[in-house]
VOBA-233515 format. One record per residue (C-alpha): residue in three letters; x, y, z. Coordinates in steps of 0.5 Angstrom, whole numbers, plus 500, padded with zeros to 3 digits. Example, Ala and Ser with C-alpha at 12.3 -4.5 7.8 and 13.67 -1.06 7.14 Angstrom:
2
Ala525491516;Ser527498514;
END
This chain:
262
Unk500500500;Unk506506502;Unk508502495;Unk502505491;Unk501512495;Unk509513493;Unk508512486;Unk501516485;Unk505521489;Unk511521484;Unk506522477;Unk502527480;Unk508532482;Unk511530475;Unk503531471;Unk501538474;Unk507542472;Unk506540465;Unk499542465;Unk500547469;Unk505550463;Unk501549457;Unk499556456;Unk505558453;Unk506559447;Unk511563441;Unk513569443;Unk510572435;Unk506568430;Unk510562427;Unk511565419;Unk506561415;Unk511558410;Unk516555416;Unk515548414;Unk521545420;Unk518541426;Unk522545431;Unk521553432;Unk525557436;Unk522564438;Unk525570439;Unk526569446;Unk530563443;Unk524559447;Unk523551443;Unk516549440;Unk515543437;Unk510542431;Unk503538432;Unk498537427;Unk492534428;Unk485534424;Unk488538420;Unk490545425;Unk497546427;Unk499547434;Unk506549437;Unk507545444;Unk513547448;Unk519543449;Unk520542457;Unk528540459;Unk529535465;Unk527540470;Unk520540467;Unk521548465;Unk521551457;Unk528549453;Unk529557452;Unk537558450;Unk536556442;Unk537560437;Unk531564433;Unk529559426;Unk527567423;Unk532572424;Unk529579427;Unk527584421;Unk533589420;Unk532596424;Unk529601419;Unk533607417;Unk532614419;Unk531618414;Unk534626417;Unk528631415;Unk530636413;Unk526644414;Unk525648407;Unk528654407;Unk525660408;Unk522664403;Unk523672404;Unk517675404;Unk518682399;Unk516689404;Unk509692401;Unk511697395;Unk510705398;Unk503708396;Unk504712390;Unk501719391;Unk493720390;Unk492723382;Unk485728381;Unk479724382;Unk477724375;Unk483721373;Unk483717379;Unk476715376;Unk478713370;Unk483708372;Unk478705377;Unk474704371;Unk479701366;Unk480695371;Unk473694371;Unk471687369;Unk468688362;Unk462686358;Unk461681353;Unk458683346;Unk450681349;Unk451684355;Unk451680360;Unk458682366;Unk461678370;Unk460682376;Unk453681376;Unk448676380;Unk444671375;Unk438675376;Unk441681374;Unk446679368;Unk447685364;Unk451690366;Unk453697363;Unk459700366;Unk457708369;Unk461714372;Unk458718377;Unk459726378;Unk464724385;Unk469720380;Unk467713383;Unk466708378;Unk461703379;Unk457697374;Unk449697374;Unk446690373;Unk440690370;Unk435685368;Unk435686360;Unk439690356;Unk433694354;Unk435698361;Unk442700359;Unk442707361;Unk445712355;Unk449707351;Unk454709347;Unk454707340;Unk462707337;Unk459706330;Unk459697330;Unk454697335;Unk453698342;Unk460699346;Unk457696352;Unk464699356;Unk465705355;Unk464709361;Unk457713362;Unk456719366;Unk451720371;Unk449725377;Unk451724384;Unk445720386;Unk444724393;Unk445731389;Unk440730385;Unk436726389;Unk434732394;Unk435737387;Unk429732383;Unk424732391;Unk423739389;Unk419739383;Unk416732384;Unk409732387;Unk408734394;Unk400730395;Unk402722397;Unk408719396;Unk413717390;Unk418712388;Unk423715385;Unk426709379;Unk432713375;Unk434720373;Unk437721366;Unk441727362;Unk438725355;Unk430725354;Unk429720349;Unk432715355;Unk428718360;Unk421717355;Unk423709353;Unk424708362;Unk416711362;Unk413708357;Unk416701359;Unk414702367;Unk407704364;Unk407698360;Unk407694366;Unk401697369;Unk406703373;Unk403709374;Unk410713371;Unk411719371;Unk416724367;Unk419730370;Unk425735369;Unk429737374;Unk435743374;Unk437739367;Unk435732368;Unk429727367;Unk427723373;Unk423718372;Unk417716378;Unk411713380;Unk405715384;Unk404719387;Unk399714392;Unk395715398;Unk398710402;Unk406707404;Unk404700403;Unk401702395;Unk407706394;Unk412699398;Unk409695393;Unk411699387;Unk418700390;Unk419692390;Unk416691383;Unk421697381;Unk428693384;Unk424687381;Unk425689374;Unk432691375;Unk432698378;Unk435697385;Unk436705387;Unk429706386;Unk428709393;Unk421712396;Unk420720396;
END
């Protein structure tokens, strides 16, 4: 009986270590083309192959003292440390100092500077700097020298075109009033009864009469009047501010956008 007890005592001390220990695995995935029987990790540590059903397994390899064999050679050489490449930071790129102002030249020379850098129309009319609602635009000059482009929603609202004998040049700069001057000349000949939209002033007549004959084709009460040598062009006068907003919008709507409320 002391016998039998020694013996199962001896396998049970040789067993559980075993057991114990068979979690232990590669240090790194085994290469998948690796055909040998034994692999050697990276720790040096020895595995030996085990096929069954198909799957292969690594087991590790126990030397007498029932502990991992761990002082082989790796079977795959480590990967060669990856070279470092310097960055090198681009020079500098000098920065040019800001050219001196040049001195201001008189307002109507200045004025036809301005104008000539303006964007230009095309043959139709239609200018680059205008909304898709207003397309066409024809390049003006006001008394104050500021150049400016007016949009307008056809052609037939160009003001004062200039004809160059091959058609209408559609950038050739127009002069017109200052808008505040005129406007406070203009309110003392328009009617003093009800309010009054003033749509546009002209220095030629014959554009004066084709702007009110057009407002009164669209069911506008148009009227034309001069003032200090200018033709302005309203509508109304009307008995009360809502008529005379609903004329205003339907004004800007046709392409009159400094139509304003007198």
């Amino acid at each position: 009986m002391r016998a039998f007890w020694g013996i199962l005592s001896l396998s049970i001390g040789f067993v559980a270590p075993a057991f114990g220990q068979g979690n232990f695995s590669p240090a790194e995935p085994v290469p998948a083309g690796f055909e040998g029987r034994e692999y050697t990790d990276s720790r040096g540590c020895v595995f030996l192959r085990s096929t069954f059903g198909g799957a292969v397994t690594w087991t590790p390899r126990y030397g007498p003292d029932r502990q991992p064999l761990c002082d082989g050679t790796p079977s795959v050489a480590a990967p060669p440390a990856a070279s470092v490449v310097p960055v090198v930071a681009p020079a500098p790129v000098p920065v040019a100092a800001p050219a001196p102002r040049a001195a201001q030249t008189p307002r109507r020379t200045a004025s036809a500077g301005a104008a000539r850098s303006l964007a230009r129309a095309d043959a139709s009319g239609r200018h680059p700097s205008c909304p898709e609602a207003a397309p066409y635009g024809q390049l003006v000059d006001t008394l104050l020298g500021r150049p400016l482009v007016r949009c307008v929603t056809s052609p037939d609202l160009f003001l004062s075109p200039v004809d160059n004998g091959a058609g209408i040049n559609l950038n050739a700069p127009i002069a017109l009033p200052d808008s505040l001057a005129q406007r406070t000349s203009a309110a003392a000949r328009l009617p003093r009864a009800g309010r009054v939209v003033q749509v546009a002033s002209f220095a030629i007549p014959g554009n004066a009469a084709q702007l009110n004959a057009r407002l009164q084709r669209a069911g506008l009460p148009a009227r034309n009047q001069p003032a200090r040598g200018y033709h302005v062009v309203t509508l109304g006068p009307f008995a009360s501010g809502a008529e005379a907003q609903a004329a205003l919008s339907q004004a800007r709507r046709m392409g009159f956008a400094d139509a304003f409320l007198r």
